[in-house]
SEMISE-24171 format. One record per residue (C-alpha): residue in three letters; x, y, z. Coordinates in steps of 0.001 Angstrom, whole numbers, padded with zeros to 6 digits, always signed. Example, Ala and Ser with C-alpha at 12.3 -4.5 7.8 and 13.67 -1.06 7.14 Angstrom:
ALA+012300-004500+007800 SER+013670-001060+007140 
END
This chain:
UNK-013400+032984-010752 UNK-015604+029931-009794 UNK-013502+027474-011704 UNK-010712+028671-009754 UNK-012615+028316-006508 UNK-013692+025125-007466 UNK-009932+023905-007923 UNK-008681+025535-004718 UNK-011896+024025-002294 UNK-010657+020391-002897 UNK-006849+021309-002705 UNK-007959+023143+001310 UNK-010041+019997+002066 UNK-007658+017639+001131 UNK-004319+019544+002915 UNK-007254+019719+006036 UNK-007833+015614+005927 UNK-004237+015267+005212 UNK-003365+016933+008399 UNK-005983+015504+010084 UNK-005267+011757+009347 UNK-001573+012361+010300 UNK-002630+013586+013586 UNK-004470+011232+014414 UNK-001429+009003+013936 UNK+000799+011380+015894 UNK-001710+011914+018804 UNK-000634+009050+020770 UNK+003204+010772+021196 UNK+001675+014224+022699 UNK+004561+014175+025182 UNK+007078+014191+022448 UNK+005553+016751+020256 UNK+004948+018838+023542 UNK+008524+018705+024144 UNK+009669+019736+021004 UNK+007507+022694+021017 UNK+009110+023300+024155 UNK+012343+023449+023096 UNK+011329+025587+019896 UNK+009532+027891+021727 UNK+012909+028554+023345 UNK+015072+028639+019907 UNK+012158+031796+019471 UNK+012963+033565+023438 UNK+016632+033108+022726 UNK+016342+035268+018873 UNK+014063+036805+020473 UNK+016665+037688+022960 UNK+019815+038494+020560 UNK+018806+041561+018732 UNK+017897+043105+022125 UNK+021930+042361+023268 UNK+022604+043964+020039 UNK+020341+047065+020354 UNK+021753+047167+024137 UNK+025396+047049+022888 UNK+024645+050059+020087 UNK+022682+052258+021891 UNK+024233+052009+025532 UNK+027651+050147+025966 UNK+029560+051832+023417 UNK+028170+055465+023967 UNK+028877+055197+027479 UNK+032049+053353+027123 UNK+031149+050520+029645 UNK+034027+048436+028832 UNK+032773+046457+031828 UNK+029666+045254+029976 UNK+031343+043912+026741 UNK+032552+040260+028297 UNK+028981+040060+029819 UNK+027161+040923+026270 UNK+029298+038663+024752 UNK+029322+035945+027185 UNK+025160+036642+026860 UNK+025443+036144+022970 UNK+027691+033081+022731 UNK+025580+031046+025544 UNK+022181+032156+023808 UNK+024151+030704+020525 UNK+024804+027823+022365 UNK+021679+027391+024026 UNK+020339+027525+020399 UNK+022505+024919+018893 UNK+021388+022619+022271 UNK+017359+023379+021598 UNK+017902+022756+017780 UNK+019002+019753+018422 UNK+016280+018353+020715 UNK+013709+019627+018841 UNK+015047+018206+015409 UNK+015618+014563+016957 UNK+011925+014785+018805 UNK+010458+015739+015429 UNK+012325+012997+013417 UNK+010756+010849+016138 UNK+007599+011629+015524 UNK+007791+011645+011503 UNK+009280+007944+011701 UNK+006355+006538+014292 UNK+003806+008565+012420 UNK+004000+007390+008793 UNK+005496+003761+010196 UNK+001784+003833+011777 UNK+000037+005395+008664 UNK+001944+002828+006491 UNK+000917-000143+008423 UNK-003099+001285+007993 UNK-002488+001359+004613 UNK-001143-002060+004194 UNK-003851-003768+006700 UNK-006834-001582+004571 UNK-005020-003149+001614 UNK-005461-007324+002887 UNK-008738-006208+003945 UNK-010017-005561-000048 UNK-011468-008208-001685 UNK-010298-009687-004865 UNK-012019-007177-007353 UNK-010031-004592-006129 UNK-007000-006347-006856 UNK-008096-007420-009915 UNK-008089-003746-011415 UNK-005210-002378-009362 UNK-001329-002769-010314 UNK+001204-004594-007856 UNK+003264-001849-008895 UNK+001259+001045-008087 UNK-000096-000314-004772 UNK+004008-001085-003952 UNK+004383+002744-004825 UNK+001875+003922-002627 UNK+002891+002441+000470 UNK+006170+003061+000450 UNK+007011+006312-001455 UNK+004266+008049-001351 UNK+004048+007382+002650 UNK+007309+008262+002354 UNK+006892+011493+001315 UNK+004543+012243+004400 UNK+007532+011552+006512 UNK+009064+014445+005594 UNK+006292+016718+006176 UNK+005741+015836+009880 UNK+009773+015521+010142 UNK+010699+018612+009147 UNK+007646+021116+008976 UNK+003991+020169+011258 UNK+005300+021675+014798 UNK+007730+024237+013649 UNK+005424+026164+011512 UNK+003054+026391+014049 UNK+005980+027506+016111 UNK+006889+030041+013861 UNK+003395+031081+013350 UNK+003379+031762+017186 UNK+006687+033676+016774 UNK+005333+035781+014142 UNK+002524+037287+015590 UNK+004653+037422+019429 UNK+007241+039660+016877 UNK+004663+041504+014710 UNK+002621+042850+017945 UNK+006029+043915+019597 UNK+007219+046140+016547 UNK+003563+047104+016572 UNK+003966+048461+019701 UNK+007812+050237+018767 UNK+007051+051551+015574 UNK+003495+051050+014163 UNK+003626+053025+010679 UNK+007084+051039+009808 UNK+005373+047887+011045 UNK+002577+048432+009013 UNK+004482+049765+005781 UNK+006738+046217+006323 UNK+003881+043910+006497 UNK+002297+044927+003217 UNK+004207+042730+001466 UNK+002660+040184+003117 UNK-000550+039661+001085 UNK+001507+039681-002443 UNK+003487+036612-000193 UNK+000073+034721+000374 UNK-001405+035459-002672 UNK+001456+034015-004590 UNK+002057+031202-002351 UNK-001691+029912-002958 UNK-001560+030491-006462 UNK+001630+028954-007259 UNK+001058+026418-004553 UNK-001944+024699-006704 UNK-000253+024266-009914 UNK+002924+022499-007974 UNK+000717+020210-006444 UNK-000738+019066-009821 UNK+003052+018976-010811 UNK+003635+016767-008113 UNK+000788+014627-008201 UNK+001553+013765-012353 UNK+005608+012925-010857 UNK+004071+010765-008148 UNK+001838+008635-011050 UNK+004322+008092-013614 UNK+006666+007167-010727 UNK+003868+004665-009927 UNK+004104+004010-013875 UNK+007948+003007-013914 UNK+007365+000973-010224 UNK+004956-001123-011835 UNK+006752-001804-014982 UNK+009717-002751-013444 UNK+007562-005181-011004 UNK+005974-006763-013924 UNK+009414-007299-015728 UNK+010919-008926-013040 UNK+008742-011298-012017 UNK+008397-012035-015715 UNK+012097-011914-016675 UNK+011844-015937-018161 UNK+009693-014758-020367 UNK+010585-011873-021116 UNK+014880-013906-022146 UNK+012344-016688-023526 UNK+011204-014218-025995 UNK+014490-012226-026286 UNK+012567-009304-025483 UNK+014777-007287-023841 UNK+015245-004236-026337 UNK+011747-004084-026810 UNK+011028-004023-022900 UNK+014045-001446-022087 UNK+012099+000803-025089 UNK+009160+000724-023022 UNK+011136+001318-019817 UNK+012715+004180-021020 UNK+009081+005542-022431 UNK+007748+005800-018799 UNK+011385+007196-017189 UNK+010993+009707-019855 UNK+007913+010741-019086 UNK+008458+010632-015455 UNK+011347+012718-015738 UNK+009035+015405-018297 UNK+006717+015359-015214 UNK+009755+016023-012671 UNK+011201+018927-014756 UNK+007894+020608-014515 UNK+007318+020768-011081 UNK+010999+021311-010373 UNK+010111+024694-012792 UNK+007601+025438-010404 UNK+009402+025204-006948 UNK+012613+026620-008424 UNK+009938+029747-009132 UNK+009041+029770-005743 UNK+011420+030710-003346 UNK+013932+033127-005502 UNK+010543+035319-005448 UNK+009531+035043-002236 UNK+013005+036308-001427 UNK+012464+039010-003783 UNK+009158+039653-001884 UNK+011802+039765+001641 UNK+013953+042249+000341 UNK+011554+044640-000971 UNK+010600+044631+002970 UNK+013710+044992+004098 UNK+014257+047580+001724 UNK+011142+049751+003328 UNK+012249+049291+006584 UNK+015611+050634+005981 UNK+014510+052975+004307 UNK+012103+054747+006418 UNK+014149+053247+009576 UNK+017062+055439+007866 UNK+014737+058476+007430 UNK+013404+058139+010993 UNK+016864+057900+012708 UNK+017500+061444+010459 UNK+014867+062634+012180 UNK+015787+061616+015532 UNK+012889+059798+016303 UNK+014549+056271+015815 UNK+018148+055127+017503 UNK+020304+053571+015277 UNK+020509+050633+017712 UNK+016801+050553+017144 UNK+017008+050362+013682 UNK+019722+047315+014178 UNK+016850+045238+016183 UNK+014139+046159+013895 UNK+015902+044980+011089 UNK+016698+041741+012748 UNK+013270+041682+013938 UNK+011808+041744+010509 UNK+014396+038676+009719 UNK+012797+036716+012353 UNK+009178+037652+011309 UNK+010220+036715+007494 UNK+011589+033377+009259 UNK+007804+031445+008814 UNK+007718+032991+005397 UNK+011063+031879+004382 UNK+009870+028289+006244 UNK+007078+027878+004466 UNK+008795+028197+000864 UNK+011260+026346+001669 UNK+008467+023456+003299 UNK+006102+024622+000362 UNK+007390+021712-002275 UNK+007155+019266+001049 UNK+003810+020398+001965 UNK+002516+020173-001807 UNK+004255+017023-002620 UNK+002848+015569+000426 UNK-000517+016868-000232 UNK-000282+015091-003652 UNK+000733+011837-002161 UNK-001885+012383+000823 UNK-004385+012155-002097 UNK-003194+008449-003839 UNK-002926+007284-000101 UNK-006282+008443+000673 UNK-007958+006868-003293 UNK-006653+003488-001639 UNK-008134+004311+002415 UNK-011382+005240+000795 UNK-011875+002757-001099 UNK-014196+000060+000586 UNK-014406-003698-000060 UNK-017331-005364-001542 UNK-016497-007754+000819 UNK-017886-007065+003975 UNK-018491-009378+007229 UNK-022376-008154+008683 UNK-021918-007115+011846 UNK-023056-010155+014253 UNK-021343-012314+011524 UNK-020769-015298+014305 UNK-017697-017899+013282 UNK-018348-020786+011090 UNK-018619-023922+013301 UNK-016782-026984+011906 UNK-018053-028480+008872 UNK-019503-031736+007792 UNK-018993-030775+003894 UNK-022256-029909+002625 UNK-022602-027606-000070 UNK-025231-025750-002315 UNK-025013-022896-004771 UNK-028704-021994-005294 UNK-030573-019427-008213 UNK-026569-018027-008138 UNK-025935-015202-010470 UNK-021834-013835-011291 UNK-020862-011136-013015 UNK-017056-009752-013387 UNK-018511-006817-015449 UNK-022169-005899-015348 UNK-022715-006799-019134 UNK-021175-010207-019379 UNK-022662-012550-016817 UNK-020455-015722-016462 UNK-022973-017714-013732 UNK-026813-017814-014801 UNK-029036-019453-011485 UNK-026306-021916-010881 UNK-027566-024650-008915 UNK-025754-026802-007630 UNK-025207-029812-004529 UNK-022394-031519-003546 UNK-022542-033906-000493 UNK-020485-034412+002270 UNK-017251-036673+001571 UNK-017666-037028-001697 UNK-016074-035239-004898 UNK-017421-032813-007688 UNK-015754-032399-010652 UNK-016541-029288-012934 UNK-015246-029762-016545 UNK-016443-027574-019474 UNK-014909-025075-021967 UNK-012468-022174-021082 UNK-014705-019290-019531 UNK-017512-021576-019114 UNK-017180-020398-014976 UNK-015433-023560-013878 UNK-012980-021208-011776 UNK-015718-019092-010553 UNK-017693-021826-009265 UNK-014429-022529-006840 UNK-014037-018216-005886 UNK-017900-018185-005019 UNK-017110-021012-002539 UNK-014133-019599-000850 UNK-015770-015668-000774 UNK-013522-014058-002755 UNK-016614-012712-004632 UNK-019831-012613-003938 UNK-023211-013804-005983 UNK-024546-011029-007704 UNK-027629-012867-007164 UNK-028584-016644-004687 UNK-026666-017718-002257 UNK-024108-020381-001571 UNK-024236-022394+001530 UNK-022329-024602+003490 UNK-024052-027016+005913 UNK-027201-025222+005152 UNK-025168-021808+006436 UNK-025012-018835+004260 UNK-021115-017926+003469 UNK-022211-014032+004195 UNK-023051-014554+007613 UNK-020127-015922+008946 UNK-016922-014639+009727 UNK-014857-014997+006314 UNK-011578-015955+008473 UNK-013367-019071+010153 UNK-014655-019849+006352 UNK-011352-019753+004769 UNK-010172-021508+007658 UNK-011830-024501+006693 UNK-010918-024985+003150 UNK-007884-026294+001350 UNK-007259-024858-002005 UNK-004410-026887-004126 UNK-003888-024848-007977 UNK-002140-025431-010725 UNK-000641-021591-010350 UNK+001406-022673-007172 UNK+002240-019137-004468 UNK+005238-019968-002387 UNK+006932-017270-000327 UNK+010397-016499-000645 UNK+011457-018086+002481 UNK+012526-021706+003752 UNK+010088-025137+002803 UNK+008987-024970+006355 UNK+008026-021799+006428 UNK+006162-022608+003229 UNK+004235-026149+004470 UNK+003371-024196+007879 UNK+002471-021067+006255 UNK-001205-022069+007202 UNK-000411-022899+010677 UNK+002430-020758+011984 UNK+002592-022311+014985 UNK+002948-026035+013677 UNK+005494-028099+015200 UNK+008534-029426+013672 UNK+006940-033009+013730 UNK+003571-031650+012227 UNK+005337-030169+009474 UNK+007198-033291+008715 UNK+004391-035523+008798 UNK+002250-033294+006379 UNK+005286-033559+004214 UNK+005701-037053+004192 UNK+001941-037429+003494 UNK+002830-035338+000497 UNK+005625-037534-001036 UNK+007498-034284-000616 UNK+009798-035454+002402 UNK+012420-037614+000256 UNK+013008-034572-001805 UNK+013153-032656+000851 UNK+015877-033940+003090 UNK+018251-034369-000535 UNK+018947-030669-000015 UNK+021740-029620+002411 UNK+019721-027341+004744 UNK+016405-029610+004518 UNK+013445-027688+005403 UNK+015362-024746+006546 UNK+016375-025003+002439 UNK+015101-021323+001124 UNK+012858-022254-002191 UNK+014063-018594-003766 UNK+011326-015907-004791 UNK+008168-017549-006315 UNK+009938-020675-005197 UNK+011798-020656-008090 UNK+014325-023426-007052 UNK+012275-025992-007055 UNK+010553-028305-009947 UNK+006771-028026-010736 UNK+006088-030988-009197 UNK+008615-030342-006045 UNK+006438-027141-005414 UNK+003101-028598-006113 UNK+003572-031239-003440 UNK+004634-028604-001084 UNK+001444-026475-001833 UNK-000314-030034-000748 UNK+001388-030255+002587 UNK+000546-026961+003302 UNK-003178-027887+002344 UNK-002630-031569+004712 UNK-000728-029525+007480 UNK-003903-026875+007680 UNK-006391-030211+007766 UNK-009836-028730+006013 UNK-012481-029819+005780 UNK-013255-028933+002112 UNK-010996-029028-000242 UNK-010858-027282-003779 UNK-008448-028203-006596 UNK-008083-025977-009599 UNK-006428-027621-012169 UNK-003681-029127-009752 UNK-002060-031963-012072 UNK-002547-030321-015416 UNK+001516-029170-015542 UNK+003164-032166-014456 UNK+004879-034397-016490 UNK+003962-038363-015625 UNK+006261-039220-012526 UNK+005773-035857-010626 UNK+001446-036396-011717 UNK+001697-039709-010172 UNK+003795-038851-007116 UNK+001104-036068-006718 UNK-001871-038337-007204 UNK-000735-039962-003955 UNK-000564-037288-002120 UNK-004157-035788-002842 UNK-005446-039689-001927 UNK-003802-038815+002042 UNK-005375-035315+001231 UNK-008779-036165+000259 UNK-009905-039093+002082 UNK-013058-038286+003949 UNK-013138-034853+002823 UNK-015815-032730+000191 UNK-013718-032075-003123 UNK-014626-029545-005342 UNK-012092-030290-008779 UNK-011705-027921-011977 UNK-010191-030089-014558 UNK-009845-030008-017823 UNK-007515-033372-017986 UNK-010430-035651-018229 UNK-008570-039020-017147 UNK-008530-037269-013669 UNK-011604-036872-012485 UNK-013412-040620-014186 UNK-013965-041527-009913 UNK-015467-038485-009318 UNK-018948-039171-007343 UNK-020479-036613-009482 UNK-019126-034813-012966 UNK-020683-031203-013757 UNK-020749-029760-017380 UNK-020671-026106-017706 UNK-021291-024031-020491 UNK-021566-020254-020461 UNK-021931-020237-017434 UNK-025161-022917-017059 UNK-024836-026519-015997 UNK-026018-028426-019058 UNK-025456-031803-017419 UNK-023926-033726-014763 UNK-023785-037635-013759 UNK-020789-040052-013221 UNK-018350-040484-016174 UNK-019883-044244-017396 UNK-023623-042308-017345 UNK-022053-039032-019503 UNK-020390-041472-021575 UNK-023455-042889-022943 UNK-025315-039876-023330 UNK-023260-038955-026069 UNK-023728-035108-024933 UNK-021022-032311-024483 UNK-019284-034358-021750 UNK-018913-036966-024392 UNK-017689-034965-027112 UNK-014399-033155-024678 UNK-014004-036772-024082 UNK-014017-037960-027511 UNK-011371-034250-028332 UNK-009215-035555-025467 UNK-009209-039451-026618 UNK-009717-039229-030367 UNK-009189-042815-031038 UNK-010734-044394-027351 UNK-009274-044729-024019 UNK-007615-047314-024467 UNK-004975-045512-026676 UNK-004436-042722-024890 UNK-001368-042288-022940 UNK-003307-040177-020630 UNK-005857-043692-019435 UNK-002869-045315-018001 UNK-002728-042477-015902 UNK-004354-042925-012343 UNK-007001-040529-011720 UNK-007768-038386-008361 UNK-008803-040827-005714 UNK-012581-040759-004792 UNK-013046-039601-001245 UNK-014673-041959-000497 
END
């Protein structure tokens, strides 16, 4: 017994916030909802209305032969059936209404809470699964408000309007009528809770499948490069199969559902026929009587009958309420304070002091990181993979915070200010290049959407990308396909630097940005960061050595600790670990590597 009430507590809390979150979407469109309960409050007057005609026609017309009446009952009948059709119609388009603008709003909070995570969330969270959420599982919700939140409150109005009326006709056959009604409630919450958990395991390997197939596609090179294919359409087919186990199950469980709570309506039609039948023996019960009564007890079985055929709605809706509402609870590490006041513009400076970094609790990558770099000048971080190079650059930009020290920017803590005016300010140019699968000016202005067409150009020419640029037919109206996979490395890494020139920061971070290119698109690229650097702070990750030899200042780092730092000539002739990734990189000296002919990132200065 208390395991049981423990299951069913959460399943009534979370079908109470469910209902509670969508109204407060569906508040705002009062008028609408009030007219649709309008108009179903008179779909319930006009049956309401019918079985009287009926019980008139029975008991009155045809006993007394008024031949007279019969065009006027009729004429009564067909407009109330008309009137119906009319009100059905209102109140079905006014509820669609509402469903569409209600999860359309709900959807939209989802996706803003979404951007508003920080990057740890989406570190542990599938595309796929997020993709799933907002759109079928919101989805889902449409349906409820569509098709069910008004009318069964309608029909729970209509019920007890109908119940006290037969009350008042016939109280013991009322009575012996509505005792099936507990068996109905009692099944409905019992069955109810296992079709939910039904629901919820078809919703998550649903989410399974959705993010396998997002995974695959944006991998499909690799996946031909590796001839993969049978083994991925194996794996595909393990999580459709399993979806599809999950589906079966709960369709065993609504399929249950309403063949027995028919079974359930009979049995009370068959008591009120009965003794209806035994009382009309008796003469205490017209047979027109009996007519209305029994389509009485049709319209008070009407919410029952509703609610199993909403019931798989409602529970599949409360199982989706409960993935939406994981993701709505969940809040950002992340957070602007309060009086967090805007960043003012920068001069460059920047310090990491006693800083601390942890992915995981148990594996520290940063260990009291200190760390300077002046204004207009450029820091290069070199050092083995995982040695926090990348880290160094996420602390900067606030996609994480320190778990410990602070990192400042012109002597201002990057926690109090407003992390849009931070990120605002900085430039970040990668080596894993994000275009958008629109046109190249779309892409270069993506920063500053309201750019002009001579802005855009001018940032592009400053990238070496405008020659390329105006070679295709539609120029920069030219779409650069999804992950802008039209264009060549180097064609897309020049873009990602007009975007950083267009947007004009003040601080500018490149993580690895050359390490892909072959020689012509590295030098091409080289040119551009020299427009894109000059006068600016540069923080560089590199591990391409030949890069970074004008840096003002080289950092080593080593699990997660600098270990030492200087200009390349003064690491040279330390012979330390600086020396020794230079000595792995140029085995027999500079001077016979292809890689020193190469010209290295421009010193802002």
């Amino acid at each position: 017994m208390t395991r049981y009430a423990a299951d069913v507590q959460p399943a009534r809390r979370s079908i109470w916030n469910m209902y509670k979150r969508l109204w407060t979407h569906a508040g705002s469109q009062w008028k609408t909802m009030l007219a649709a309960a309008a108009a179903m409050i008179a779909i319930s007057l006009l049956e309401f209305a019918i079985p009287q005609l009926t019980a008139y026609t029975i008991d009155h017309a045809i006993p007394d032969k008024r031949y007279d009446q019969l065009l006027w009952i009729a004429a009564g009948i067909l407009g109330a059936a008309l009137l119906l059709g009319l009100f059905s119609y209102v109140s079905s388009h006014l509820l669609s209404l509402v469903g569409l603008r209600t999860v359309n709003s709900l959807r939209n909070e989802l996706y803003r809470h979404i951007q508003s995570q920080d990057m740890a969330f989406f570190d542990k969270t599938r595309t796929g699964d997020l993709m799933s959420r907002i759109t079928g599982d919101v989805s889902i919700l449409q349906q409820l408000v569509s098709s069910g939140m008004l009318q069964i409150v309608t029909e729970m109005v209509t019920f007890l309007a109908i119940a006290l009326y037969m009350l008042y006709i016939d109280p013991l056959l009322t009575l012996l009528m509505l005792a099936t009604f507990p068996l109905l409630f009692l099944f409905t919450r019992k069955v109810g809770r296992r079709m939910r958990t039904s629901f919820r395991a078809v919703q998550e390997t649903s989410a399974e499948v959705n993010s396998h197939l997002q995974e695959n596609l944006s991998g499909i090179r690799l996946m031909k490069a590796y001839a993969s294919e049978p083994y991925e359409a194996e794996r595909f087919t393990a999580r459709t199969s399993r979806n599809m186990q999950a589906s079966i199950k709960a369709n065993r469980f609504s399929s249950m559902f309403s063949p027995t709570i028919d079974l359930l309506n009979y049995l009370g039609m068959t008591v009120v026929l009965l003794f209806g039948a035994w009382q009309a023996m008796s003469g205490r019960l017209s047979i027109g009587a009996i007519v209305a009564f029994l389509a009485y007890l049709r319209l008070l079985q009407n919410p029952v009958r509703q609610l199993s055929r909403l019931m798989n709605t409602i529970q599949q809706s409360a199982a989706a309420y409960e993935r939406i509402e994981e993701v709505l609870d969940t809040k950002p590490t992340i957070i602007e304070k309060e009086n967090a006041r805007a960043l003012p513009e920068i001069q460059g400076l920047v310090e990491y002091r006693h800083v601390d970094f942890a992915y995981q609790t148990d594996v520290p990558v940063l260990r009291d990181f200190h760390l300077t770099i002046a204004p207009g000048t450029m820091t290069a971080l070199v050092g083995s993979s995982g040695a926090g190079k990348s880290t160094v650059a996420h602390l900067l930009s606030r996609f994480y915070d320190p778990t410990q020290g602070s990192v400042l920017i012109d002597g201002i803590d990057v926690k109090e200010v407003q992390v849009a005016s931070l990120r605002k300010q900085l430039g970040i140019v990668s080596q894993d290049i994000v275009l958008l699968n629109g046109t190249i000016r779309e892409n270069i202005a993506y920063g500053k959407p309201d750019a002009t067409d001579q802005e855009v150009e001018e940032a592009a020419k400053a990238a070496h990308a405008h020659a390329f640029i105006q070679s295709f037919p539609d120029g920069y109206q030219s779409a650069v396909g999804e992950r802008g996979v039209k264009l060549s490395g180097g064609q897309k890494q020049r873009l990602s630097i007009a975007r950083a020139i267009l947007k004009n920061p003040r601080l500018i971070i490149l993580d690895e940005a050359t390490a892909a290119l072959d020689t012509e698109s590295e030098q091409l690229i080289q040119q551009a960061l020299s427009t894109l650097l000059a006068g600016r702070t540069c923080l560089v990750i590199a591990h391409r050595l030949s890069t970074i030899q004008q840096a003002d200042q080289i950092v080593v780092l080593e699990q997660g600790e600098i270990i030492e730092s200087g200009t390349h000539d003064e690491l040279l002739i330390r012979h330390g670990r600086y020396r020794q990734l230079y000595d792995l990189q140029f085995p027999k000296g500079p001077n016979h590597s292809p890689a020193h002919n190469k010209e290295p990132l421009p010193s802002t200065r």
